[in-house]
C-alpha positions in Angstrom: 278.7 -68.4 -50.6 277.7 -71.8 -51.9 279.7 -73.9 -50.1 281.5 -72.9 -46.7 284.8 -75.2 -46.5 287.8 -74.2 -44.2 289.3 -72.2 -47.1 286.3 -70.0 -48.2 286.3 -69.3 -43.9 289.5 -68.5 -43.5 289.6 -66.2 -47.0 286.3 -64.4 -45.0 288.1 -64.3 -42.3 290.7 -61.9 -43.2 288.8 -60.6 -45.7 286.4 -58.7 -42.9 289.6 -58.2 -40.8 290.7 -56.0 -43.5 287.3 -54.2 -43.5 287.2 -54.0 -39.8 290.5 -51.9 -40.4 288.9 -50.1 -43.3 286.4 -48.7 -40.6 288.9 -48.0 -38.3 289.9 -45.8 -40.7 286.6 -43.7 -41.3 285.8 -42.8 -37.7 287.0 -39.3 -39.3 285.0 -39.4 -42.7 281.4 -40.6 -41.2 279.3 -39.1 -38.7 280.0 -41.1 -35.0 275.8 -42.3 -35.4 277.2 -44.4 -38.7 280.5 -44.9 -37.2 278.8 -47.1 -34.1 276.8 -48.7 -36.0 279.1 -50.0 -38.8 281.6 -51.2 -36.2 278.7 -52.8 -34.0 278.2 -54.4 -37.4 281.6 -56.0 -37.8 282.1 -56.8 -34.2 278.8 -59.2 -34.9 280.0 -60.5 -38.1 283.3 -61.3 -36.4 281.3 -63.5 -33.7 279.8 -65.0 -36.3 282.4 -65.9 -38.0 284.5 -67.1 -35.0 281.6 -69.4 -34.4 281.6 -70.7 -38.0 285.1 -71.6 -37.5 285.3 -73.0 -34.4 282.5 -75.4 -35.5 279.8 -74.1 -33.3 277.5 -73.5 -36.2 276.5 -76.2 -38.8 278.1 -75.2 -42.4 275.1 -76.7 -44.7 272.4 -75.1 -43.0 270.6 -72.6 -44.7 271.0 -69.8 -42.1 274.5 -70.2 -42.0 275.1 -70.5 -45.4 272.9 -67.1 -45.6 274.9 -65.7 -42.6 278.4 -66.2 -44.2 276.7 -64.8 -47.7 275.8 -61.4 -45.6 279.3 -61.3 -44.5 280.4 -61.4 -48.1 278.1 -58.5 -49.1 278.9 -56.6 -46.0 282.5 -56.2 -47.1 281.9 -55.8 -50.8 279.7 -52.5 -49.3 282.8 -51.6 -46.9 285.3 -52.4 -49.6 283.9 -49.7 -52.0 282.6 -47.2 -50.3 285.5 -47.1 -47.9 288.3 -49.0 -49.5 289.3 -45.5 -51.4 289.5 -43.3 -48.1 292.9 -42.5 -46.7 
């Protein structure tokens, strides 16, 4: 992510809210070791992004800007290895 405005937050937003629901989902298709540690993963990615949106982290810093780009790759990751389990 380039530039973080209110849109491109928002759109992350719901975008891990679906993933966090994605790994809901696999508590049955990975072993509980990966299970904790995937939603340990989202539950700090949510923070983060609460934070970013609330305007308790600078958007043009560097680290955030990397932060929000994590985000983004963590739910590509989620979104296709998980995104096909039902």
């Amino acid at each position: 992510m380039q530039i973080i405005t209110d849109e491109n937050i928002n759109r992350l937003i719901a975008r891990l809210d679906n993933c966090s629901v994605l790994v809901d989902a696999a508590d049955k298709v990975v072993s509980p070791e990966v299970f904790g540690r995937i939603k340990a993963q989202t539950l700090a990615y949510a923070g983060f992004m609460s934070d970013l949106a609330g305007g308790r982290l600078p958007r043009f810093s560097n680290s955030t800007i990397q932060g929000a780009s994590l985000v983004e790759e963590f739910c590509l990751l989620i979104e296709t290895e998980l995104g096909n389990q039902k």
